[in-house]
VOBA-1610 file (N, C-alpha, C; in pm, whole numbers, padded with zeros to 5 digits, always signed):
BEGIN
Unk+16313+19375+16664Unk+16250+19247+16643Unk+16104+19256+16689Unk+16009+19216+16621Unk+15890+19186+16633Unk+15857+19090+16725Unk+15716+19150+16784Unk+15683+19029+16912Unk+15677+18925+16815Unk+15613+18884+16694Unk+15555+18770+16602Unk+15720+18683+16618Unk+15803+18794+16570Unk+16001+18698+16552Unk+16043+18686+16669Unk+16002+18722+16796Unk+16056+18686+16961Unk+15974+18551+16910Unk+15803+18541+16916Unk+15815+18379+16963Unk+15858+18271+16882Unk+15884+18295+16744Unk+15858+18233+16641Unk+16033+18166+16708Unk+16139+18260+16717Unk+16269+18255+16790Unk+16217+18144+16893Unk+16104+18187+17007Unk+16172+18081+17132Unk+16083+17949+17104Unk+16013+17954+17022Unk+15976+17830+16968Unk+16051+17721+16898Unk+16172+17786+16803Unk+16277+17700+16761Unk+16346+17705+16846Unk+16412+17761+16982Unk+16482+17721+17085Unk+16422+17575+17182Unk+16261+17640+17151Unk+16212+17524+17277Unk+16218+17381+17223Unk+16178+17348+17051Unk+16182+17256+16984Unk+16360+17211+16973Unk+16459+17228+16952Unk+16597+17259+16934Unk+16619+17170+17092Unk+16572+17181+17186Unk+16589+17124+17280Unk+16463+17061+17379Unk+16433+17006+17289Unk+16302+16881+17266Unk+16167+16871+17341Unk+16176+17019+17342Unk+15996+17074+17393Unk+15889+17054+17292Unk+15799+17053+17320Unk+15687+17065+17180Unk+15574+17138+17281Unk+15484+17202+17172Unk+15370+17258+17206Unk+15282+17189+17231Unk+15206+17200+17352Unk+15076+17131+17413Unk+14983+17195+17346Unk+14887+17170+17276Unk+14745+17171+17204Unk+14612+17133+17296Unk+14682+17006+17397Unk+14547+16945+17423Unk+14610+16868+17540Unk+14472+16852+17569Unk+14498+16733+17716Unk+14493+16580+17751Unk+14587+16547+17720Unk+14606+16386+17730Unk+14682+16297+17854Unk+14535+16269+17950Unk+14613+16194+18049Unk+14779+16052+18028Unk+14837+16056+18153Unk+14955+16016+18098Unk+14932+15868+18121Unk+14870+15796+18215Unk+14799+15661+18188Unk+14613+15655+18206Unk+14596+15570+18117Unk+14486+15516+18035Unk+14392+15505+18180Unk+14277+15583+18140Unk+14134+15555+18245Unk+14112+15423+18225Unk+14055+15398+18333Unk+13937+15264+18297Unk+13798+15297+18233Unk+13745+15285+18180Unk+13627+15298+18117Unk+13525+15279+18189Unk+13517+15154+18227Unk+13425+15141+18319Unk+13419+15214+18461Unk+13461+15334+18517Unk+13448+15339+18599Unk+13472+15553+18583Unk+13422+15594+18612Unk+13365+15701+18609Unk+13382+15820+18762Unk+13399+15917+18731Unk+13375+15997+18868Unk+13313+15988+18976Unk+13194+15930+18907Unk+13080+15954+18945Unk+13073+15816+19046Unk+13123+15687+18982Unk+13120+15550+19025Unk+13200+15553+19132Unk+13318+15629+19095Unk+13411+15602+19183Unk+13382+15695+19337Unk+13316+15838+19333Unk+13232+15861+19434Unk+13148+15758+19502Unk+13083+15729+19443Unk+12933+15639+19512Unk+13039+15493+19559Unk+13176+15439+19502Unk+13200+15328+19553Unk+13302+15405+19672Unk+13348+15514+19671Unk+13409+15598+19840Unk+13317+15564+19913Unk+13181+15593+19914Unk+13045+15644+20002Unk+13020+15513+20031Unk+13024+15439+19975Unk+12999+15272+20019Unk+13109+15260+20092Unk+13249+15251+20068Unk+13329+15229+20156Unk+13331+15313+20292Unk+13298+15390+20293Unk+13298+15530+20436Unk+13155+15440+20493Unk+13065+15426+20442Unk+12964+15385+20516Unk+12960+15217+20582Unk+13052+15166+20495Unk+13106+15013+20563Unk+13160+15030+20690Unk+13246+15139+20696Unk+13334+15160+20776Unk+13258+15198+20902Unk+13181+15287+20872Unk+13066+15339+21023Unk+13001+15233+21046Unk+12943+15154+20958Unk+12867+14983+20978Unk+12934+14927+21127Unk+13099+14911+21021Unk+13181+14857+21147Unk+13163+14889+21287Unk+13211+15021+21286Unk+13239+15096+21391Unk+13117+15129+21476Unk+13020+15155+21432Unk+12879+15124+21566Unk+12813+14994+21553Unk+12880+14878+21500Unk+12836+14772+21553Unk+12952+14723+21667Unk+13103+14809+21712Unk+13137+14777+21818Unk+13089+14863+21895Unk+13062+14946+21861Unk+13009+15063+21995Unk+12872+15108+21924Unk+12759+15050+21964Unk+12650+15111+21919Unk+12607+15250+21989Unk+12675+15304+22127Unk+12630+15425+22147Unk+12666+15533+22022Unk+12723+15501+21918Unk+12799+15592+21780Unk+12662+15580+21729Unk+12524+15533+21763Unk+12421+15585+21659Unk+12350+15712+21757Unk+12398+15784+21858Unk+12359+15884+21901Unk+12409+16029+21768Unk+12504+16035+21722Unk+12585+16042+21611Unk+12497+16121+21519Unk+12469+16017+21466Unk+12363+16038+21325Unk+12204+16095+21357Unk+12129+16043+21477Unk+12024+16123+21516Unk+12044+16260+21583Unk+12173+16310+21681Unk+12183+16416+21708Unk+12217+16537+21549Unk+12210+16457+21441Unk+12259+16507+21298Unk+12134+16521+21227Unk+12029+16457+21251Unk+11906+16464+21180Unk+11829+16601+21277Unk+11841+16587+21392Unk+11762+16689+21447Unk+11837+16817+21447Unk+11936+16850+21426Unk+12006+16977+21405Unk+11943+17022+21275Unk+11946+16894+21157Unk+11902+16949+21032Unk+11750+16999+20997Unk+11678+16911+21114Unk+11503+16939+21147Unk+11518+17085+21184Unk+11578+17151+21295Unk+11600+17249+21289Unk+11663+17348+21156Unk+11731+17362+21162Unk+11770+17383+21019Unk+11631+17385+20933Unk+11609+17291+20870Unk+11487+17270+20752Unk+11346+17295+20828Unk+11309+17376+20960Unk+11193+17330+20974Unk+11035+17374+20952Unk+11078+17463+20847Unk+10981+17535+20761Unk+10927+17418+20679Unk+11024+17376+20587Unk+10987+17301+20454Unk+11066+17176+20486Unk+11089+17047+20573Unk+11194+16964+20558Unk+11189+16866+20472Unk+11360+16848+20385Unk+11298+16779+20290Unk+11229+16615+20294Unk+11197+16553+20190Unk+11156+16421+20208Unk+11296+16303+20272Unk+11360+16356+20233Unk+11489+16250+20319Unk+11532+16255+20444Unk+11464+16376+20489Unk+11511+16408+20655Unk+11387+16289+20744Unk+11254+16290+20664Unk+11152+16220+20769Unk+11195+16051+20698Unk+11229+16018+20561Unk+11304+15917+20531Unk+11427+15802+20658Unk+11523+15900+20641Unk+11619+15866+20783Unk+11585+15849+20862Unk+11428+15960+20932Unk+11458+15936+21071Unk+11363+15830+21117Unk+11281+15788+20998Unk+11206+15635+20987Unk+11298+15545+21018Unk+11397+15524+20923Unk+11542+15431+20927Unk+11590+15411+21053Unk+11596+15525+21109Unk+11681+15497+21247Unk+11627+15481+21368Unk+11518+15459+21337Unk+11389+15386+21412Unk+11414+15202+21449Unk+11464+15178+21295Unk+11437+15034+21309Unk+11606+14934+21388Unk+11606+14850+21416Unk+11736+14757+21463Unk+11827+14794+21397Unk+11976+14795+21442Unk+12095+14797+21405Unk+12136+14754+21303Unk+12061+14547+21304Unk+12156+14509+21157Unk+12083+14582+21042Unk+11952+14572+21065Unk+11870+14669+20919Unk+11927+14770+20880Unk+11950+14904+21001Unk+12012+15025+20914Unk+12156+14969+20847Unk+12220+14878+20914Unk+12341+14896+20894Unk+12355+14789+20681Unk+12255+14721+20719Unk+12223+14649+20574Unk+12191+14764+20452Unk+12114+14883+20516Unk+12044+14953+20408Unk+12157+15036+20406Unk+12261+15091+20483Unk+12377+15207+20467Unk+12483+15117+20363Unk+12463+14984+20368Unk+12620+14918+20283Unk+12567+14839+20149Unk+12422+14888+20126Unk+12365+14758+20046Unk+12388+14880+19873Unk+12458+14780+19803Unk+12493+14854+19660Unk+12448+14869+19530Unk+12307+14915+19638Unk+12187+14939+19566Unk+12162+15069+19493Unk+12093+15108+19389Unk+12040+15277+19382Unk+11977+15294+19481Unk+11910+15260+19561Unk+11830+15303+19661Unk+11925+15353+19774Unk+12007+15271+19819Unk+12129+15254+19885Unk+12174+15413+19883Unk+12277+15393+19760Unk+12312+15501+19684Unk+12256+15626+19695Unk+12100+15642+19692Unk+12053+15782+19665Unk+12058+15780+19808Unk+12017+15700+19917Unk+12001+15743+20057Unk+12169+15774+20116Unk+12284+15712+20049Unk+12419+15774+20115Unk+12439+15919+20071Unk+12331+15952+19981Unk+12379+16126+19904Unk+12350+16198+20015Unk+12255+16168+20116Unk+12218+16259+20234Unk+12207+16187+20407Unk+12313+16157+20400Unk+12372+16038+20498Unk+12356+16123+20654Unk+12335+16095+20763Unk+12347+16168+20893Unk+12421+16107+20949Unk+12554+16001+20873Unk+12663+15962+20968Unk+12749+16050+20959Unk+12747+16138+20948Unk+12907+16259+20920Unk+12921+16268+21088Unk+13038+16224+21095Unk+13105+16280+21221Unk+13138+16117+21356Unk+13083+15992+21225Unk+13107+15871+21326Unk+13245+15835+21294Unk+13282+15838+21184Unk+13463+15827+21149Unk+13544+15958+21188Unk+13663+15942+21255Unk+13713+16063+21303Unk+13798+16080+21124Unk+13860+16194+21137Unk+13923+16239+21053Unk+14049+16162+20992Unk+14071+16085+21057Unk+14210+15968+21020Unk+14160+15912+20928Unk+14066+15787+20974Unk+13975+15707+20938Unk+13939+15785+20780Unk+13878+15883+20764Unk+13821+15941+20643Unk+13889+15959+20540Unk+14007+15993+20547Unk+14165+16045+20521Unk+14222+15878+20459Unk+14221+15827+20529Unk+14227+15671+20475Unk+14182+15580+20341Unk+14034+15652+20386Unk+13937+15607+20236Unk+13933+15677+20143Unk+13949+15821+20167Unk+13975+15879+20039Unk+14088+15851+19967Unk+14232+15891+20058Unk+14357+15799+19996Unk+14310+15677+19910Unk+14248+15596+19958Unk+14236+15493+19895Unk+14134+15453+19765Unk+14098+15563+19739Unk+13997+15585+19666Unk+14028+15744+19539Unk+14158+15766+19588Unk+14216+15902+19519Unk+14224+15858+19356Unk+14188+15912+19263Unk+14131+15901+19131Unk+14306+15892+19043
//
């Protein structure tokens, strides 16, 4: 028997007992349209950054956090640093409710400034684990 008559064989076996051939890829419930990879990233990053909002407006020593994160990266970058490192560390210059308005506000501006965020490390790992769950595609 020919390899061509082996599959041609387990193809009428697999059909015979109500397999069919996959061609293509068709999710098994319907996307939303409106809402995109991409959206649904940037609306995680809003939610993770609500969440740090929260959490160093009960304990504001948690903005030691994000500046001990900018100056590691000054190091890091300190040949060429980019324009968002002296950006931030303007930001975290000014009062509490301001940064905490400009980290949750669901703005593009907003948005492009959560792409290079220096809160990594104010939500412990539970907490993070939470929002992504909740945000799992």
């Amino acid at each position: 028997m020919t390899a061509a008559q082996r599959m041609r064989r387990m193809r009428e076996r697999r059909k015979g007992i109500g397999l069919h051939a996959v061609t293509r890829w068709e999710p098994r419930q319907p996307t939303i349209a409106a809402y995109s990879t991409h959206r649904l990233i940037e609306a995680r990053s809003l939610a993770m950054h609500a969440a740090v909002a929260r959490k160093i407006e009960r304990d504001p020593a948690l903005l030691a956090v994000p500046r001990r994160n900018l100056e590691r990266w000054a190091q890091r970058w300190s040949d060429q640093p980019p324009s968002w490192l002296h950006e931030w560390r303007a930001l975290l210059q000014r009062p509490w409710p301001e940064i905490a308005a400009i980290i949750t506000e669901p703005s593009e501006n907003g948005a492009r400034l959560r792409q290079s965020s220096p809160f990594a490390g104010v939500l412990t790992p539970g907490e993070r684990a939470r929002i992504y769950a909740a945000f799992a595609p």
